[in-house]
C-alpha positions in Angstrom: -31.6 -2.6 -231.4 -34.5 -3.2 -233.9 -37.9 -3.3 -232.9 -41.0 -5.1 -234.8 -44.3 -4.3 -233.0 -46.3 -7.4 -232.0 -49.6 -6.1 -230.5 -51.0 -2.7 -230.3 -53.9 -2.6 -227.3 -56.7 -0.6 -227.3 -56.9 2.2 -224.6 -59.7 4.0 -223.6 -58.9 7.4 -222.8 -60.6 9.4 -220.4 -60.9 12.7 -218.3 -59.8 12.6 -214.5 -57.3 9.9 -215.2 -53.7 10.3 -214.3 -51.4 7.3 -215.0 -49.2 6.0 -212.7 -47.5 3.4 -213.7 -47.6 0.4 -216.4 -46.1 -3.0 -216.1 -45.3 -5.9 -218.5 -46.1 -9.2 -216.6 -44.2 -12.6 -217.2 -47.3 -13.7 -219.0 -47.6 -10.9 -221.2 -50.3 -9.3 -219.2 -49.9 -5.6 -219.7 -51.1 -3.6 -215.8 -51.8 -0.6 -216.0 -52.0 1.9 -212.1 -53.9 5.4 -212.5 -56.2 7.4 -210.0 -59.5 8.3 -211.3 -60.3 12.0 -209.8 -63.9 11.7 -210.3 -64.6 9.1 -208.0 -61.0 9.3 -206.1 -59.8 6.0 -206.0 -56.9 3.7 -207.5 -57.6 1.5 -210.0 -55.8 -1.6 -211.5 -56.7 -2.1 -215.1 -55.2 -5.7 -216.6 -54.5 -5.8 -220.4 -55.1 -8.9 -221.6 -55.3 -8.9 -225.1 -58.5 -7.7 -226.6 -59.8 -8.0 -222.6 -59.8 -5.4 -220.3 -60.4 -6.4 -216.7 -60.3 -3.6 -214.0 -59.6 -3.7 -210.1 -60.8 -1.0 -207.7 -58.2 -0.6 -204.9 -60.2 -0.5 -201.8 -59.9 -0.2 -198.0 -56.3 0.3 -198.7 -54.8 3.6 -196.8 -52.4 5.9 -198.7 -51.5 9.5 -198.8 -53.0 11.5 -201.7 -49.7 13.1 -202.3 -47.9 10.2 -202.7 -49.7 7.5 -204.6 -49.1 4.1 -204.2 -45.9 2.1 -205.6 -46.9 -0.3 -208.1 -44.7 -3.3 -208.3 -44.0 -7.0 -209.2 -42.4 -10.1 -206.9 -42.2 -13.6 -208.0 -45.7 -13.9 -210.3 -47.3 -11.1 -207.9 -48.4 -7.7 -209.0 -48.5 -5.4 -205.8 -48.7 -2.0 -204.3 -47.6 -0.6 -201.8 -47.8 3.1 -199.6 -45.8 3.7 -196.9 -48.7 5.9 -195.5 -50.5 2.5 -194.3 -47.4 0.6 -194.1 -49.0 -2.5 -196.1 -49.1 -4.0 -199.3 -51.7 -6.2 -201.7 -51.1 -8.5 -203.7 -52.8 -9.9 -206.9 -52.7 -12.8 -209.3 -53.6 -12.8 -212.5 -56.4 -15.5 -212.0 -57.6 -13.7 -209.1 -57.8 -9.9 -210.2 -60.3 -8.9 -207.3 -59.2 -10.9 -204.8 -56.1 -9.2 -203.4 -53.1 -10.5 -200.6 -53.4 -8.1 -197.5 -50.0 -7.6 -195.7 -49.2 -5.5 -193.0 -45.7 -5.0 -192.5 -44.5 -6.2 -188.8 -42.2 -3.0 -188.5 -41.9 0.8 -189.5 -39.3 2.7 -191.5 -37.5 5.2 -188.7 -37.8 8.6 -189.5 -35.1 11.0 -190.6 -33.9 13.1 -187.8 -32.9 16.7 -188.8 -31.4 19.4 -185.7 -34.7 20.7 -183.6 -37.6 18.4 -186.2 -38.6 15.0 -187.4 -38.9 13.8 -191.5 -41.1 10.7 -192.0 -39.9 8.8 -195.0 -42.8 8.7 -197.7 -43.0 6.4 -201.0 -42.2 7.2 -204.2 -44.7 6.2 -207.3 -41.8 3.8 -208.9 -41.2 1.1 -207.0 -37.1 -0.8 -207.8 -37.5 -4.2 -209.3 -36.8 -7.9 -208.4 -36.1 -11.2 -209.1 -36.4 -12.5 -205.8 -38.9 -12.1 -202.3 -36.8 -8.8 -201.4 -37.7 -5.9 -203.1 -35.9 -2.3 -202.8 -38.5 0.6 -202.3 -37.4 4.6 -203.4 -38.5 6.5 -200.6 -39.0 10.2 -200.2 -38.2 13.0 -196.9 -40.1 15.6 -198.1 -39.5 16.5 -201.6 -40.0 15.5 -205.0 -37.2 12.7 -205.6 -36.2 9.4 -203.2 -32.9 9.8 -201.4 -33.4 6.8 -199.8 -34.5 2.8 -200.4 -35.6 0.5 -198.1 -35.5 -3.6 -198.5 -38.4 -5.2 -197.8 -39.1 -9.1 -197.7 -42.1 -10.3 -198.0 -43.1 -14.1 -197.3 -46.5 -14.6 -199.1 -46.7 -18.3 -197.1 -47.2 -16.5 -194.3 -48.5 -13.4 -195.0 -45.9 -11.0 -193.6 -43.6 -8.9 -194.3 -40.4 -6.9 -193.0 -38.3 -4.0 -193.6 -34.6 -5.6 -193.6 -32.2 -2.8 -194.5 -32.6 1.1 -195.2 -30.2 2.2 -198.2 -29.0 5.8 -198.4 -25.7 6.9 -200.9 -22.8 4.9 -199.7 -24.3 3.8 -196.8 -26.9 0.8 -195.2 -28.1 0.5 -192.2 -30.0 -2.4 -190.5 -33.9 -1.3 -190.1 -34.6 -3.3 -186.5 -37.7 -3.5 -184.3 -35.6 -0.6 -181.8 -34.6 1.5 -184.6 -37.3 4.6 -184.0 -35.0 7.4 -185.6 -32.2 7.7 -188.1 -30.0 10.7 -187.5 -29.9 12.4 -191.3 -26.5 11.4 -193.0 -23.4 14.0 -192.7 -23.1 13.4 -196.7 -25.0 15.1 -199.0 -27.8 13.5 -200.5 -28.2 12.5 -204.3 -31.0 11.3 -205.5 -31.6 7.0 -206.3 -33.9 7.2 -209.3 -34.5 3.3 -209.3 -32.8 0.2 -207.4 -32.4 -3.8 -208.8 -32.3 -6.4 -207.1 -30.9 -9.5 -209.3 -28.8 -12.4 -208.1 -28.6 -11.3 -204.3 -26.7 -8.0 -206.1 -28.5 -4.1 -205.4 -28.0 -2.3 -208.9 -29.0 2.0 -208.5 -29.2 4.3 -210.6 -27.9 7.6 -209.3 -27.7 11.4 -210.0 -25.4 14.1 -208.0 -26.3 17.2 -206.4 -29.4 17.1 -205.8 -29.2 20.7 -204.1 -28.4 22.0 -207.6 -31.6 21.2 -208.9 -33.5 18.2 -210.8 -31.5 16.9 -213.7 -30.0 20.0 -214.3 -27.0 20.9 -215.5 -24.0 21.3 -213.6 -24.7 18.5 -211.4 -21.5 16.1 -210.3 -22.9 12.9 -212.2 -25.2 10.5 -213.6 -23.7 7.1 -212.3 -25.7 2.8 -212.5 -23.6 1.2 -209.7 -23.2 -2.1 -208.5 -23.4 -1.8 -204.0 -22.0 -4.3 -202.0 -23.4 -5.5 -199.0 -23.0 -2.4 -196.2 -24.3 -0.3 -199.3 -21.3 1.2 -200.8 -20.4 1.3 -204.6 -18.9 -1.7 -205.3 -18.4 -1.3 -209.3 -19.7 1.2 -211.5 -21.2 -0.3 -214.3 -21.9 3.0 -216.3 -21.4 6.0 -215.9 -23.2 9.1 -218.2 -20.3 11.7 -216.5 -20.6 14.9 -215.8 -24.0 16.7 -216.6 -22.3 19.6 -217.4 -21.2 19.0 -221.1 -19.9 22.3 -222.5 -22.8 23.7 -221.2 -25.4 22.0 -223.2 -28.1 20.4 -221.1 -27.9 17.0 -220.3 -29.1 14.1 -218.0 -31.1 11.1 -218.3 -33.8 8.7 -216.0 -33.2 5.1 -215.8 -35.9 2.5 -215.1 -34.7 -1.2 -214.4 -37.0 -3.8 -216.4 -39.0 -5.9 -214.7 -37.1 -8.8 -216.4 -34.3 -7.1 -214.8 -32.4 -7.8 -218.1 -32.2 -4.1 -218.8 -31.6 -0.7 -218.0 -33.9 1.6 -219.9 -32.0 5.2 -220.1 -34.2 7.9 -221.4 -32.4 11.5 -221.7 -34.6 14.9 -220.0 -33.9 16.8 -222.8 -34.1 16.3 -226.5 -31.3 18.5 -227.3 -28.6 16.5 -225.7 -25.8 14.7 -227.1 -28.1 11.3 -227.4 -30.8 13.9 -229.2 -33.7 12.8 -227.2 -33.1 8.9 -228.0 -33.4 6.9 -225.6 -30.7 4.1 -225.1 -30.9 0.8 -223.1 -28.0 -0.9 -221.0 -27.7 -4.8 -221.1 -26.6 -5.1 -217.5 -25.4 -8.6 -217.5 -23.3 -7.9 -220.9 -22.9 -4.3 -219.9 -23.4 -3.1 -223.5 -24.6 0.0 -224.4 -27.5 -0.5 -227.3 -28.9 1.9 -229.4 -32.6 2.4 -230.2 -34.4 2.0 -233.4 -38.1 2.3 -233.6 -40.0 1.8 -236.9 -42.2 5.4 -237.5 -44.6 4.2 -237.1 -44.3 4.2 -233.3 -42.7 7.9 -233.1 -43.1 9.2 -229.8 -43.2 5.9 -228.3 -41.3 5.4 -225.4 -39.9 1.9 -224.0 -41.2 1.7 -220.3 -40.5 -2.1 -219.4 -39.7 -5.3 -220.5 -40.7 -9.1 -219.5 -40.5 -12.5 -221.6 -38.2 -11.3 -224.0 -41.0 -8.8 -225.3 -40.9 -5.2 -224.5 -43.6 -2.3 -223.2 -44.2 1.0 -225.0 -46.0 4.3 -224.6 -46.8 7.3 -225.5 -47.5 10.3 -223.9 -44.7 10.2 -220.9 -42.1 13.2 -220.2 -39.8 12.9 -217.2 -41.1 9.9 -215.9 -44.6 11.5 -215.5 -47.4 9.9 -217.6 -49.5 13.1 -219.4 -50.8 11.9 -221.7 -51.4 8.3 -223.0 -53.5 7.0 -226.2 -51.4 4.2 -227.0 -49.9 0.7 -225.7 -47.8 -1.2 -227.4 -45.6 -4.3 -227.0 -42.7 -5.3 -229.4 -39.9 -7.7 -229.6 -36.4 -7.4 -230.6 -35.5 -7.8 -234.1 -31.8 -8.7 -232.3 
């Protein structure tokens, strides 16, 4: 797949700021979710072509450990933090008025012998094309184990946590459901979740015990789960991470169009040589990636509106350091 850039946006860089997140709207509206550490608070910036509008996130509660999930559901750019257990909303015509929702029930907590784990948010929300929306949430460490469902009515202003998704297994979230005894299987880590055409898509790795993306691990596997959770079909499958010993292993992020998995390998010394690859999940079609060099070290991040996102600056799914925006669109 060949790329030809259409618009390169202009991005102020500055001290104190640690990306988040960016997001390619339907309209072509690039968002953009960082924290500012000199004023500590959450901004929303909204790329609009040569305009640059910015939202401060305010009287909105969230851990500082976790920051907020940014996310997008049916024309809505949202986030959420499980440490409030609400979510805003915003429009594109209405920036800095946001859609307050409190969610009518809590996530249980994980229930380990003699101690408690409260289930926490992770900074990448999954992706949707419909009023559900799968969460990745955290018990404790660095990488979700878990999702959660949540559907949100904007009509009415409410929201509620339908189903909690763990590796081969769902379970019903219900007003009486307090605690959730941990799983008897071992947990592997959901790096992102789709929801498209009432179907969950993940995108998982094995042993997470063995360490992050390391080699050695049991697999790298995007599956297809059917409705109590279990893997229906496995779409792809990157194998065993253990390839002769040579490093391997690769993060996936589902596009907002939900057209596409974007596959982008840990290290560059691995068989794809630090290329990243995207999956065509409705052809299931394995595409190459060709970037002019003039965008060398950009990275693919999303894609809307048959137009796609890139960065710079981004290693492991961790933004470091940013100085350039671009979008393109398939020459394909």
């Amino acid at each position: 797949m060949e790329f030809e850039l259409i618009q390169n946006l202009d991005i102020t860089v500055k001290d104190n700021i640690q990306y988040h997140r960016l997001m390619l709207t339907q309209s072509g509206t690039v968002a953009t979710f960082y924290s500012d550490d000199a004023d500590e608070c959450y901004y929303l910036d909204w790329y609009t072509g040569s305009e640059v509008v910015q939202t401060k996130i305010q009287d909105f509660t969230y851990d500082v450990f976790d920051p907020p999930a940014l996310f997008q559901c049916q024309g809505y750019v949202g986030i959420f933090a499980s440490a409030g257990n609400a979510l805003c909303l915003f429009t594109e015509n209405r920036k800095n008025e946001p859609i307050r929702i409190s969610i009518s029930n809590e996530l249980p907590v994980i229930q380990y012998p003699g101690f408690d784990k409260e289930l926490t948010n992770y900074v990448y929300a999954g992706s949707t094309d419909s009023d559900v929306i799968p969460f990745l949430l955290k018990e404790g460490g660095l990488l979700p184990v878990y999702f959660a469902q949540l559907k949100i009515d904007v009509a009415e202003g409410s929201a509620k946590w339908i189903k909690l998704n763990y590796w081969g297994d769902s379970q019903e979230i219900t007003a009486y459901m307090a605690v959730l005894e941990k799983p008897a299987k071992k947990p592997f880590t959901i790096l992102h979740a789709l929801n498209k055409n009432d179907w969950t898509y993940i995108f998982g790795i094995g042993d997470r015990d063995g360490g992050y993306l390391k080699y050695g691990m049991d697999y790298s596997d995007l599956c297809l789960l059917d409705e109590g959770g279990k893997v229906k079909e496995k779409i792809f499958s990157l194998g065993p991470l253990n390839k002769g010993g040579k490093k391997g292993g690769k993060e996936c992020l589902f596009t907002s169009s939900g057209h596409y998995a974007i596959l982008t390998p840990v290290f560059n010394a691995d068989d794809w040589k630090g290329q990243q690859r995207i999956l065509d999940i409705g052809q299931q079609q394995l595409l190459d990636v060709q970037l002019p060099k003039t965008l060398a070290g950009y990275q693919i991040v999303d894609h809307n509106n048959d137009c796609f996102l890139l960065i710079n600056g981004m290693r492991n799914q961790i933004i470091t350091d940013i100085s350039g925006i671009i979008i393109a669109k398939s020459l394909s």
